[in-house]
mmCIF file as Biopython writes it, N, C-alpha, C and O atoms, coordinates in Angstrom:
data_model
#
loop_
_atom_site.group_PDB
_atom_site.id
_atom_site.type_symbol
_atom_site.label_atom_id
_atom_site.label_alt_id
_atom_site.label_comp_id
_atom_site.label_asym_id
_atom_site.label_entity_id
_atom_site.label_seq_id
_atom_site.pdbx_PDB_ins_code
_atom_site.Cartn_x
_atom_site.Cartn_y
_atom_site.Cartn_z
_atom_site.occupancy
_atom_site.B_iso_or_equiv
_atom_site.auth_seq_id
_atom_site.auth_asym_id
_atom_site.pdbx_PDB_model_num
ATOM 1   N N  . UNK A ? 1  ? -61.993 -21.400 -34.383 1.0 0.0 1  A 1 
ATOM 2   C CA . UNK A ? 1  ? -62.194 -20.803 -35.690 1.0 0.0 1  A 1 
ATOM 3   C C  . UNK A ? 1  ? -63.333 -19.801 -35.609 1.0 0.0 1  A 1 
ATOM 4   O O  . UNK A ? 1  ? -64.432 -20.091 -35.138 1.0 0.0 1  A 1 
ATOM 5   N N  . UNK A ? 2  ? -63.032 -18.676 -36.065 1.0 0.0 2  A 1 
ATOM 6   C CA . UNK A ? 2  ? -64.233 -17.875 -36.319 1.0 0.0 2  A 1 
ATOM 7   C C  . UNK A ? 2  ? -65.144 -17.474 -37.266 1.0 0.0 2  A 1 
ATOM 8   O O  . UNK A ? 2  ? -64.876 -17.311 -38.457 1.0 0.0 2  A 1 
ATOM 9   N N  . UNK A ? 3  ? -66.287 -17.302 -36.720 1.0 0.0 3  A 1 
ATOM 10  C CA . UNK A ? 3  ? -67.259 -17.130 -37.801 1.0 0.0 3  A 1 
ATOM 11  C C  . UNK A ? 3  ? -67.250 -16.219 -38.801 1.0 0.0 3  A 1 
ATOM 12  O O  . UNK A ? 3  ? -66.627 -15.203 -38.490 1.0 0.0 3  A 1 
ATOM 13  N N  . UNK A ? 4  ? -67.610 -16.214 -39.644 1.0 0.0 4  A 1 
ATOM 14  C CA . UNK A ? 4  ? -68.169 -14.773 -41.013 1.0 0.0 4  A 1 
ATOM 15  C C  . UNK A ? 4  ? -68.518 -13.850 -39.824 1.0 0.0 4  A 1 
ATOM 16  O O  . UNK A ? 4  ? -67.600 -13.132 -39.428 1.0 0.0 4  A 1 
ATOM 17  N N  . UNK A ? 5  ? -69.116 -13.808 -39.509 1.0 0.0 5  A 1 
ATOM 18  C CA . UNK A ? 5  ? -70.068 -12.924 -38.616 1.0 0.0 5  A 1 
ATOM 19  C C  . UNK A ? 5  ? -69.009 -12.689 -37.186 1.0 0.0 5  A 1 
ATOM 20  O O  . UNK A ? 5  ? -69.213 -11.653 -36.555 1.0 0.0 5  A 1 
ATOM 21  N N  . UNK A ? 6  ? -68.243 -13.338 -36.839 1.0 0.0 6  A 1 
ATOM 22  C CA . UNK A ? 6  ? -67.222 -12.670 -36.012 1.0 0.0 6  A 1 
ATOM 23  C C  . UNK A ? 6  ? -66.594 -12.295 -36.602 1.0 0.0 6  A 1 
ATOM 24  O O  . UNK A ? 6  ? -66.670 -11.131 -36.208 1.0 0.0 6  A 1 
ATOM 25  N N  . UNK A ? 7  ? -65.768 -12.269 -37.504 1.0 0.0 7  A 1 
ATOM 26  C CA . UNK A ? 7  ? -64.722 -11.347 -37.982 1.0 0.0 7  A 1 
ATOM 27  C C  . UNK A ? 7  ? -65.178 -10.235 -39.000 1.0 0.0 7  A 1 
ATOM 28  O O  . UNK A ? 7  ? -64.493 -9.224  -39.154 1.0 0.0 7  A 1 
ATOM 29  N N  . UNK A ? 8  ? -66.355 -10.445 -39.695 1.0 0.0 8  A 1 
ATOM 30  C CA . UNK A ? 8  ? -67.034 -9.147  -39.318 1.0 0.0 8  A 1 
ATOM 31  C C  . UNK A ? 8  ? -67.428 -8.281  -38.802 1.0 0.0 8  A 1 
ATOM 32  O O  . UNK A ? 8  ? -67.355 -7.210  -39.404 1.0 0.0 8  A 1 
ATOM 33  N N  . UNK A ? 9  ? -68.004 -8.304  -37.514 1.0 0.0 9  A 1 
ATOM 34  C CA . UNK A ? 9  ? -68.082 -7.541  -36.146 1.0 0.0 9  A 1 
ATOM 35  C C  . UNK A ? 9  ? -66.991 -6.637  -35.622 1.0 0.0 9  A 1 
ATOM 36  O O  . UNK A ? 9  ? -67.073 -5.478  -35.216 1.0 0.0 9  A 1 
ATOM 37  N N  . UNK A ? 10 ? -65.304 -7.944  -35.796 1.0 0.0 10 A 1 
ATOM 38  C CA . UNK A ? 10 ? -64.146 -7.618  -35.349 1.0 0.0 10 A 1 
ATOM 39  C C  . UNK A ? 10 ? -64.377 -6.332  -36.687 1.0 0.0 10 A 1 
ATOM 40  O O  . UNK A ? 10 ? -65.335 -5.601  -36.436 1.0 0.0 10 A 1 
ATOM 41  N N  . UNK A ? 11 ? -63.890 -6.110  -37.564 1.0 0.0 11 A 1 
ATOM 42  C CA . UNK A ? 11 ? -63.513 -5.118  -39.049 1.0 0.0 11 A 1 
ATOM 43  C C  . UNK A ? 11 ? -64.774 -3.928  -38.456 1.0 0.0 11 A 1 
ATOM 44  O O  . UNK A ? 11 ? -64.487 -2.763  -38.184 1.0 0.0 11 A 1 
ATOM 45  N N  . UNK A ? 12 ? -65.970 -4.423  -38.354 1.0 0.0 12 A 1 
ATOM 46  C CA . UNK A ? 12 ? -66.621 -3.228  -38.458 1.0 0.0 12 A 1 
ATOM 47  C C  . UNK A ? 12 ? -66.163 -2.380  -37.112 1.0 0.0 12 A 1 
ATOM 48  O O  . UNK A ? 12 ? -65.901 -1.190  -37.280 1.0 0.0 12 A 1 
ATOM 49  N N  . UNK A ? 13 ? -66.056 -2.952  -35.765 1.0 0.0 13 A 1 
ATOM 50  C CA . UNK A ? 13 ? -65.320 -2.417  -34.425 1.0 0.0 13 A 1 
ATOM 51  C C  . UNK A ? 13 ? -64.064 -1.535  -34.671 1.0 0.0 13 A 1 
ATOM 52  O O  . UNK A ? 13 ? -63.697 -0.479  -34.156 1.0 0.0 13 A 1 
ATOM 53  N N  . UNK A ? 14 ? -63.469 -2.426  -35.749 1.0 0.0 14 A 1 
ATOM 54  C CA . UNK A ? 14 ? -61.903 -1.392  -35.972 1.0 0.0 14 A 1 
ATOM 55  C C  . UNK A ? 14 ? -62.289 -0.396  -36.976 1.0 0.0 14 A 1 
ATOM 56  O O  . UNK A ? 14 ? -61.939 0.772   -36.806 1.0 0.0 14 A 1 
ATOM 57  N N  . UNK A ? 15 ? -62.843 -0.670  -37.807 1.0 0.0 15 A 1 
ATOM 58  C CA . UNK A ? 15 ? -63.099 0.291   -38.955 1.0 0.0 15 A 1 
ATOM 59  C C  . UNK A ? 15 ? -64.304 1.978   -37.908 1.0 0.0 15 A 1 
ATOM 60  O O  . UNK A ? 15 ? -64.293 3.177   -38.189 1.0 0.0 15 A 1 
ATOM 61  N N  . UNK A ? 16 ? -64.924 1.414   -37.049 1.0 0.0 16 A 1 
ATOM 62  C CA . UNK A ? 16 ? -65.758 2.452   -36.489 1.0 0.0 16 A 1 
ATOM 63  C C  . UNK A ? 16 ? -64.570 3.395   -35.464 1.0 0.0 16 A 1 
ATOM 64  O O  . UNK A ? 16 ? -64.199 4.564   -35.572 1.0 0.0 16 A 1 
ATOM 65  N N  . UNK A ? 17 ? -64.247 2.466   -34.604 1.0 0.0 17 A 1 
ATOM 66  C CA . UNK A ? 17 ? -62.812 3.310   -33.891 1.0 0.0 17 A 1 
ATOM 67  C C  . UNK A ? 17 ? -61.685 4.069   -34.511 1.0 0.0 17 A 1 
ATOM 68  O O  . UNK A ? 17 ? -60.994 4.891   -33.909 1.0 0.0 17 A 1 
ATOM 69  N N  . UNK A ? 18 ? -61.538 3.668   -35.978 1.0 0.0 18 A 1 
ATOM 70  C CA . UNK A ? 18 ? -60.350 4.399   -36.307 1.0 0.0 18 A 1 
ATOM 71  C C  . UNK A ? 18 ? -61.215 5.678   -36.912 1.0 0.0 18 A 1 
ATOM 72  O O  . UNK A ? 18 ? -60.678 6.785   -36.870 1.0 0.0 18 A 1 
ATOM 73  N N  . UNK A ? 19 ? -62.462 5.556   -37.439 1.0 0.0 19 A 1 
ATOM 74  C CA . UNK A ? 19 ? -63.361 6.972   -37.897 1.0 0.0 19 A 1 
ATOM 75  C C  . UNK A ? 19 ? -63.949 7.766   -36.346 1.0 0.0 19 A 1 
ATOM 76  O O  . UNK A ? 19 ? -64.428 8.899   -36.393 1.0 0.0 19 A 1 
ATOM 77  N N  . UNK A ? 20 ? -63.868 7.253   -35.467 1.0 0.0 20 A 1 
ATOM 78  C CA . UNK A ? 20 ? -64.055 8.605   -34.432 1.0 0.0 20 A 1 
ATOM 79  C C  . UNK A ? 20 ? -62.080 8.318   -34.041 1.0 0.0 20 A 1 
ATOM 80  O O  . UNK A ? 20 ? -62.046 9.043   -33.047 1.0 0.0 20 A 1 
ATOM 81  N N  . UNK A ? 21 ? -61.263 8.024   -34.115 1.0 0.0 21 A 1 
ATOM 82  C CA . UNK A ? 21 ? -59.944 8.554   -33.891 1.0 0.0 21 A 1 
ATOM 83  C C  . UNK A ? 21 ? -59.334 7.816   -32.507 1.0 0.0 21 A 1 
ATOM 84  O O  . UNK A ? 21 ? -58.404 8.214   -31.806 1.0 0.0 21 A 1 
ATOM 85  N N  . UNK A ? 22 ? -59.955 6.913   -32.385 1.0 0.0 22 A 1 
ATOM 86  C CA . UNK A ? 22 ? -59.687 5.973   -31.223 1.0 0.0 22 A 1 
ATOM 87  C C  . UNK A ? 22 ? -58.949 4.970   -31.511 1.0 0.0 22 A 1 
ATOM 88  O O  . UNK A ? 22 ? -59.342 3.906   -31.990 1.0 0.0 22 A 1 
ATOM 89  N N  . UNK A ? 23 ? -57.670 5.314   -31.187 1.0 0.0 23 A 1 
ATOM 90  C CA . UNK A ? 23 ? -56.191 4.000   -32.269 1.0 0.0 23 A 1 
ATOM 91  C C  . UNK A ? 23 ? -56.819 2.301   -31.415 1.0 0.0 23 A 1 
ATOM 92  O O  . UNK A ? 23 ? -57.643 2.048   -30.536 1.0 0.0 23 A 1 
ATOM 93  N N  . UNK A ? 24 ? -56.132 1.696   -32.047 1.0 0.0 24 A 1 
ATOM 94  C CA . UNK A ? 24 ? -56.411 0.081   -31.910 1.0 0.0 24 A 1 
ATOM 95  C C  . UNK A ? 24 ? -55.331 -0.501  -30.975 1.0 0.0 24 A 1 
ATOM 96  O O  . UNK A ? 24 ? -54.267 -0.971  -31.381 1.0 0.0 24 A 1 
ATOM 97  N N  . UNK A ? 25 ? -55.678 -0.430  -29.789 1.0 0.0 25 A 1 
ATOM 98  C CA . UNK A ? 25 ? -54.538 -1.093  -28.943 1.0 0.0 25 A 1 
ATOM 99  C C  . UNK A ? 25 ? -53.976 -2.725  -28.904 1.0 0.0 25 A 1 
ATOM 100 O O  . UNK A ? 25 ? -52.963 -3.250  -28.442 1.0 0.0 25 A 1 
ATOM 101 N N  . UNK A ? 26 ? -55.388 -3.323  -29.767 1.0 0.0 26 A 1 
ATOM 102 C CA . UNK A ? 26 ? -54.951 -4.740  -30.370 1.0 0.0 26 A 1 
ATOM 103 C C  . UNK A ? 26 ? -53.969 -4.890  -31.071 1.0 0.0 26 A 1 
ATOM 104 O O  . UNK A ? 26 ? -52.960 -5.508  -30.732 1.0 0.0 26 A 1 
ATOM 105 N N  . UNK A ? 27 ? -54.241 -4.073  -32.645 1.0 0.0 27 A 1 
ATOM 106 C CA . UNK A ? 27 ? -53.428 -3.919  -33.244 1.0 0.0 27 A 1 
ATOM 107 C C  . UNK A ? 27 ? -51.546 -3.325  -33.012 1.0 0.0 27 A 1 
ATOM 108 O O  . UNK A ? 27 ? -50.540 -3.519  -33.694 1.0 0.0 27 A 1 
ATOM 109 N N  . UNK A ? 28 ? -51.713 -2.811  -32.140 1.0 0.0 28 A 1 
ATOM 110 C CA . UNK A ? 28 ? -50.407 -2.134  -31.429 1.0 0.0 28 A 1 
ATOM 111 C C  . UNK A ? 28 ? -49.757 -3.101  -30.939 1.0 0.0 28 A 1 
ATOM 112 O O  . UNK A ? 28 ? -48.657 -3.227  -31.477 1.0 0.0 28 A 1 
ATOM 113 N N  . UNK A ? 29 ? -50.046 -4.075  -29.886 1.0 0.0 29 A 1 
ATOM 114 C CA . UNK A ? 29 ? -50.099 -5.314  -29.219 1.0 0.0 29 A 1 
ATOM 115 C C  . UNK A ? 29 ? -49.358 -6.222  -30.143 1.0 0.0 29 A 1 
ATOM 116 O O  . UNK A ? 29 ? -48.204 -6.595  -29.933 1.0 0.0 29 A 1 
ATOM 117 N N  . UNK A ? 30 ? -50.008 -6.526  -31.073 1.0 0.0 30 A 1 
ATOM 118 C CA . UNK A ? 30 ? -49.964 -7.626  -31.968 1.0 0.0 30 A 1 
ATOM 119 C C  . UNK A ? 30 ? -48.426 -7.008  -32.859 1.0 0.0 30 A 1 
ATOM 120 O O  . UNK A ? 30 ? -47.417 -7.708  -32.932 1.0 0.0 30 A 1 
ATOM 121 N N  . UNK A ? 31 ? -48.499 -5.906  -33.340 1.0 0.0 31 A 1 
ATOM 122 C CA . UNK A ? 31 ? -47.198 -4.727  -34.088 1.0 0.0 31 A 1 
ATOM 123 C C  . UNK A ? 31 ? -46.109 -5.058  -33.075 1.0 0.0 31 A 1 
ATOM 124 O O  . UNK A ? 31 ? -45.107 -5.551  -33.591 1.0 0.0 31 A 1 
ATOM 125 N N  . UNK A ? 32 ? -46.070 -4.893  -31.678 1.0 0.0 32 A 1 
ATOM 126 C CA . UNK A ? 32 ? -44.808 -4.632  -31.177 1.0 0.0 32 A 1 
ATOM 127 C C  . UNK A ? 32 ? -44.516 -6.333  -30.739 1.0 0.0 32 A 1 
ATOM 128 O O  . UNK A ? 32 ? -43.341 -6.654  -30.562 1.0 0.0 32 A 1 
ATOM 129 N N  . UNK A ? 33 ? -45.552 -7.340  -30.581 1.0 0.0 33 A 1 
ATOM 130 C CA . UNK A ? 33 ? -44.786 -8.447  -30.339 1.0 0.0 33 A 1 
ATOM 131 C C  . UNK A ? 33 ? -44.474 -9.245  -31.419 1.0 0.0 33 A 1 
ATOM 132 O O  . UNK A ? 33 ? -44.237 -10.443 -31.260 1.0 0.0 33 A 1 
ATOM 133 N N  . UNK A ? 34 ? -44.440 -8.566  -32.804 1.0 0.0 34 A 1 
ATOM 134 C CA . UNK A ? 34 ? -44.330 -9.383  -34.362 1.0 0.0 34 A 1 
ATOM 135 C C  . UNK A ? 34 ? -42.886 -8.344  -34.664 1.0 0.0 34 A 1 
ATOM 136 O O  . UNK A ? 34 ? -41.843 -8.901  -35.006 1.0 0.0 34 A 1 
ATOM 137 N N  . UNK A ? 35 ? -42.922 -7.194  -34.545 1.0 0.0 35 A 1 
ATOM 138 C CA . UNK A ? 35 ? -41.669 -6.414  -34.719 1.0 0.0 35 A 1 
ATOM 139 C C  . UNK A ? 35 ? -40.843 -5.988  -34.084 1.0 0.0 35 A 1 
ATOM 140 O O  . UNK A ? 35 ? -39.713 -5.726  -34.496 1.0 0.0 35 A 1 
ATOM 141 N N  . UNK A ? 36 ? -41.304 -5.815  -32.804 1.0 0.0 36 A 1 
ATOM 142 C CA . UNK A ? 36 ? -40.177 -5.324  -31.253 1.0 0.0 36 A 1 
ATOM 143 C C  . UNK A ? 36 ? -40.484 -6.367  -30.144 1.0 0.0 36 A 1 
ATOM 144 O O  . UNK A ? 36 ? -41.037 -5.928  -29.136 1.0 0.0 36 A 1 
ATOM 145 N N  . UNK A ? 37 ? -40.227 -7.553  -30.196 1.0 0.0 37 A 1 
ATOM 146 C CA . UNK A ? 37 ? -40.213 -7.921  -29.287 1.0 0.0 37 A 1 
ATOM 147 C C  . UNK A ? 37 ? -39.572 -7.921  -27.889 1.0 0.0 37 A 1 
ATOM 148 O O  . UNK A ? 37 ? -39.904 -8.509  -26.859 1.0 0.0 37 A 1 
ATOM 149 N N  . UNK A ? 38 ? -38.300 -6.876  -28.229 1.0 0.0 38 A 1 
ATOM 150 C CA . UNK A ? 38 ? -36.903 -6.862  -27.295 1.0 0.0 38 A 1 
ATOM 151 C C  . UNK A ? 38 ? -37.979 -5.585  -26.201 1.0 0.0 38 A 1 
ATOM 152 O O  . UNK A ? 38 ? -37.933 -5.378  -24.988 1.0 0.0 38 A 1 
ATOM 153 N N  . UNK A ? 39 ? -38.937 -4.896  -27.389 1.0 0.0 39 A 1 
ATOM 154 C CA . UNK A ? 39 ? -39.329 -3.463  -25.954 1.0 0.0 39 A 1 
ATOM 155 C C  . UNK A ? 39 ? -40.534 -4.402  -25.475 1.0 0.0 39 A 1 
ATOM 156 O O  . UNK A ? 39 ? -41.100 -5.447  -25.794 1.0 0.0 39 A 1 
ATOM 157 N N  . UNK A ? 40 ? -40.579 -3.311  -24.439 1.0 0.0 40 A 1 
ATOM 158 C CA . UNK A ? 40 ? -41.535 -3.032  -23.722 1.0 0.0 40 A 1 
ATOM 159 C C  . UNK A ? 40 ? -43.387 -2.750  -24.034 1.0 0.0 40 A 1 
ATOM 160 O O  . UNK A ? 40 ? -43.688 -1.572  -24.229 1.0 0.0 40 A 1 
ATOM 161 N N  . UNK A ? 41 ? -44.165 -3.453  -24.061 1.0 0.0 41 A 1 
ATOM 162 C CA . UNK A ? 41 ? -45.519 -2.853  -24.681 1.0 0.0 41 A 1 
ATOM 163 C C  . UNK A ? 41 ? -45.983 -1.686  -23.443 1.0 0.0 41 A 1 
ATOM 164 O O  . UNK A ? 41 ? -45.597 -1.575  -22.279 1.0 0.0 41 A 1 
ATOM 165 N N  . UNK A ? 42 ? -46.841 -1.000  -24.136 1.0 0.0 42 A 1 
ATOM 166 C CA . UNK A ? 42 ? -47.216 -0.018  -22.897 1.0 0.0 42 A 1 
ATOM 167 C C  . UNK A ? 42 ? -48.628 -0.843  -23.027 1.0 0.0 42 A 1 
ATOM 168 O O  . UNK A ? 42 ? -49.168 -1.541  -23.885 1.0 0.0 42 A 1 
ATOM 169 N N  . UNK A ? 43 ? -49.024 -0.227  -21.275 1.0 0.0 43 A 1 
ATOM 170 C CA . UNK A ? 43 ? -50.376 -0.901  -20.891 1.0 0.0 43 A 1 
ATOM 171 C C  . UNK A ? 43 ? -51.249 -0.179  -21.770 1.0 0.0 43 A 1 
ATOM 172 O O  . UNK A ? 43 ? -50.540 0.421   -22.578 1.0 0.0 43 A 1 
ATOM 173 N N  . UNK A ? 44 ? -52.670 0.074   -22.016 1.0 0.0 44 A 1 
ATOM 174 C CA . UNK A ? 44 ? -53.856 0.262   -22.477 1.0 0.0 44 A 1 
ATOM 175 C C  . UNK A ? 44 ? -53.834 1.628   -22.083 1.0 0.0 44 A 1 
ATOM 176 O O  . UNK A ? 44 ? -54.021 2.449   -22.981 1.0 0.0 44 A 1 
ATOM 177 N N  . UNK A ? 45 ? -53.640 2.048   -20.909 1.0 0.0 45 A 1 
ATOM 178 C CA . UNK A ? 45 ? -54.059 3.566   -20.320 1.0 0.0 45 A 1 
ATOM 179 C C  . UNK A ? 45 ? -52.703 4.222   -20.767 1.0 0.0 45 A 1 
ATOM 180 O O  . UNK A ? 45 ? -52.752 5.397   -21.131 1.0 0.0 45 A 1 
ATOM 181 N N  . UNK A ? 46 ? -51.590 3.617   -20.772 1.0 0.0 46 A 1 
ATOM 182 C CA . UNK A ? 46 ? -50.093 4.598   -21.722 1.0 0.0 46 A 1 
ATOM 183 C C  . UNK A ? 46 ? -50.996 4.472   -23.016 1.0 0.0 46 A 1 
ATOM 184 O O  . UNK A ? 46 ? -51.498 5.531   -23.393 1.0 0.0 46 A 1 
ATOM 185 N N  . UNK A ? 47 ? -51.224 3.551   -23.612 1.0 0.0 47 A 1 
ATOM 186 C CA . UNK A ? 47 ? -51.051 3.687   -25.322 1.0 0.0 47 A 1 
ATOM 187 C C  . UNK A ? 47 ? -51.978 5.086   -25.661 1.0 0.0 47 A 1 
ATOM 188 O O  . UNK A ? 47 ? -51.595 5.989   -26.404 1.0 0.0 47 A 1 
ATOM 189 N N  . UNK A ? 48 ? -53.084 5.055   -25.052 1.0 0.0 48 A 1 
ATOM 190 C CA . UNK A ? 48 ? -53.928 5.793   -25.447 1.0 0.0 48 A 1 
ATOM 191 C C  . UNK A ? 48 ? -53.516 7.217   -24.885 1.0 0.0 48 A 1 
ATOM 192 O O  . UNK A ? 48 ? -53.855 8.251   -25.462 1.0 0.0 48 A 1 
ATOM 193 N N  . UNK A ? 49 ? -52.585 7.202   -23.448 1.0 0.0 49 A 1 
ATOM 194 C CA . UNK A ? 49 ? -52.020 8.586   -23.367 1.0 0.0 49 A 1 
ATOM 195 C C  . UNK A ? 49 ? -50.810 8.731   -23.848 1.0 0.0 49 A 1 
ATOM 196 O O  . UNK A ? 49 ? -50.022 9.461   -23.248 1.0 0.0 49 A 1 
ATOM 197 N N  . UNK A ? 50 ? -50.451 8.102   -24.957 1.0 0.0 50 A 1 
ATOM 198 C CA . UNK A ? 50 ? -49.415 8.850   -25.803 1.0 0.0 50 A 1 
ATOM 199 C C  . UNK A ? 50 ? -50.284 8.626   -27.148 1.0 0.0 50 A 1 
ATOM 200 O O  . UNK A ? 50 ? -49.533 8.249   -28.048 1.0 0.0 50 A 1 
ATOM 201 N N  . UNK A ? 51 ? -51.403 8.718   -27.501 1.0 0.0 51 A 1 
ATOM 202 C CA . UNK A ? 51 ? -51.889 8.490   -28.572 1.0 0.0 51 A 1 
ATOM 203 C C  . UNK A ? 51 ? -52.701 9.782   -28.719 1.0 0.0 51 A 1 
ATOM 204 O O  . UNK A ? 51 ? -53.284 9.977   -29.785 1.0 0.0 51 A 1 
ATOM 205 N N  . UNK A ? 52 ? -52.770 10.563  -27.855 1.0 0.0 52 A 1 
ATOM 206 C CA . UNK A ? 52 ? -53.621 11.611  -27.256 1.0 0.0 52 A 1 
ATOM 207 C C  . UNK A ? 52 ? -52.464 12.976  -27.288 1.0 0.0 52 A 1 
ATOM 208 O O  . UNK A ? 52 ? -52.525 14.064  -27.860 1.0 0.0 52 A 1 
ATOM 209 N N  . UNK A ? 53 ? -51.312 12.294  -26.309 1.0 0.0 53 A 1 
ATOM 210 C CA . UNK A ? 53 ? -50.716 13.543  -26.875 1.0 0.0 53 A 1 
ATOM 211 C C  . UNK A ? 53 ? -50.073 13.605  -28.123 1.0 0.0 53 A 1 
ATOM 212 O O  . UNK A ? 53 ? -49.784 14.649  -28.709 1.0 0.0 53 A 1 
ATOM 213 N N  . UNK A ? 54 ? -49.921 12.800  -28.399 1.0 0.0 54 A 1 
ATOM 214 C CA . UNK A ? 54 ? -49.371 12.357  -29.727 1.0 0.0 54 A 1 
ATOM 215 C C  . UNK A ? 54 ? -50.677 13.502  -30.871 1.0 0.0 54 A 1 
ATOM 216 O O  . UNK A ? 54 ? -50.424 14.615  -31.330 1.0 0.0 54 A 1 
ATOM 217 N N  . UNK A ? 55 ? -51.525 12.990  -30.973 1.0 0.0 55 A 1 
ATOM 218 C CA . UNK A ? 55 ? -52.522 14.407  -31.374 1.0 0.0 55 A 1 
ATOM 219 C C  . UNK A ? 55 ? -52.906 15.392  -31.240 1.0 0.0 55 A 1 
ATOM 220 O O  . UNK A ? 55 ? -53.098 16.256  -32.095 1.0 0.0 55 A 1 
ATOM 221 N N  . UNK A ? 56 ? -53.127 15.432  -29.839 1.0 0.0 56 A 1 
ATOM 222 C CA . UNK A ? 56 ? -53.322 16.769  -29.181 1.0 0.0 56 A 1 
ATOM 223 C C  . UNK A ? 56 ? -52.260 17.732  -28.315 1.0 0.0 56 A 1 
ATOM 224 O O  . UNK A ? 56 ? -52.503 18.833  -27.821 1.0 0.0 56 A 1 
ATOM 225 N N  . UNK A ? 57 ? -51.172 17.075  -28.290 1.0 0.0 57 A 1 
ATOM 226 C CA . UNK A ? 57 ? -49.721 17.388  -27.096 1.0 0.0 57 A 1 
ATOM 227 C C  . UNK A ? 57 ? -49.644 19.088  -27.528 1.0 0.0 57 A 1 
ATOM 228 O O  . UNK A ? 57 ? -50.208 19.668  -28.457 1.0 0.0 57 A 1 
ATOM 229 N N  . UNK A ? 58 ? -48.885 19.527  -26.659 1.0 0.0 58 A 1 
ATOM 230 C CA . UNK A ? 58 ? -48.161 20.661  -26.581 1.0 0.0 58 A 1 
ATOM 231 C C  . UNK A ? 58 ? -47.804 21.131  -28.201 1.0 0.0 58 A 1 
ATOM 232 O O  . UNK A ? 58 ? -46.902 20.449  -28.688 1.0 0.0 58 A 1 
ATOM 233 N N  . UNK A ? 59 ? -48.245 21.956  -28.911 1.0 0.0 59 A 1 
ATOM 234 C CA . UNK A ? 59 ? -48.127 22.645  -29.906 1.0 0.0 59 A 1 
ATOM 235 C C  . UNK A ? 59 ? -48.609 22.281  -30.979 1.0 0.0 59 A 1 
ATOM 236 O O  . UNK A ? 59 ? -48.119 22.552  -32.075 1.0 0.0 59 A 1 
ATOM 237 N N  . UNK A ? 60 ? -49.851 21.479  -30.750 1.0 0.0 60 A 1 
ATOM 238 C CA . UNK A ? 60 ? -50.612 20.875  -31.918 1.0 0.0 60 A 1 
ATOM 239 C C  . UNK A ? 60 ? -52.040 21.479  -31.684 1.0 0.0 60 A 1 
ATOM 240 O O  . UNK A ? 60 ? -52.794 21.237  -32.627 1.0 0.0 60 A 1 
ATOM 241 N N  . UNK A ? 61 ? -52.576 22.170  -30.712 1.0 0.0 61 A 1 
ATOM 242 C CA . UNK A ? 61 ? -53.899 22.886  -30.769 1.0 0.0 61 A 1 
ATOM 243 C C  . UNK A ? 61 ? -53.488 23.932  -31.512 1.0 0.0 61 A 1 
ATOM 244 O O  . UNK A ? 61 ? -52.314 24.298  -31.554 1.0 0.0 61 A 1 
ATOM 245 N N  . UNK A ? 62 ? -54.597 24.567  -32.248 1.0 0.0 62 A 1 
ATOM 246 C CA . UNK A ? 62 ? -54.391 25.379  -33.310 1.0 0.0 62 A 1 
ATOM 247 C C  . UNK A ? 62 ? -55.252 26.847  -32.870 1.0 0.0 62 A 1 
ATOM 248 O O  . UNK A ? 62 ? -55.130 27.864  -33.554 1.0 0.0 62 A 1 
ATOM 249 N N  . UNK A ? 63 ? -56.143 26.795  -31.619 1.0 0.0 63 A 1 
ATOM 250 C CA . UNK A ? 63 ? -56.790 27.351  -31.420 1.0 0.0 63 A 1 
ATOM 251 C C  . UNK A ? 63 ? -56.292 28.681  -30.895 1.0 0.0 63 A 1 
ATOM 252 O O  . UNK A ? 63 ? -56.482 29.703  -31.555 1.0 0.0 63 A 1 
ATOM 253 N N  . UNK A ? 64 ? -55.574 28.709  -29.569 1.0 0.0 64 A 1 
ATOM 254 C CA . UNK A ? 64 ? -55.002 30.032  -28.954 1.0 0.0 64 A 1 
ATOM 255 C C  . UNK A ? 64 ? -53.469 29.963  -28.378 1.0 0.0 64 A 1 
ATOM 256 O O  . UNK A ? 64 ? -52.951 30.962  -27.880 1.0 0.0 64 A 1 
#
């Protein structure tokens, strides 16, 4: 069982990562084995490189 103070820690960790733009690979984890269990999870280093291009990919810089 966890404490006030751990699952506080946990909220403030997710709440700080999703304000600099760093998705929750827990949460992803937890999403695909409650709703897709039939796929595949991607490891930690996929999620975050399709989470990346997924924001930044091929025709989403705005710059040049």
């Amino acid at each position: 069982m966890k404490s006030n103070l751990s699952r506080f820690r946990g909220y403030f960790e997710q709440t700080a990562k999703l304000m600099i733009g760093v998705p929750d690979y827990d949460r992803y984890v937890a999403h695909m084995g409650e709703r897709h269990p039939d796929k595949p999870v991607m490891t930690y280093q996929e999620f975050l490189d399709n989470r990346l291009e997924a924001r930044y990919g091929a025709g989403k810089a705005g710059c040049c």
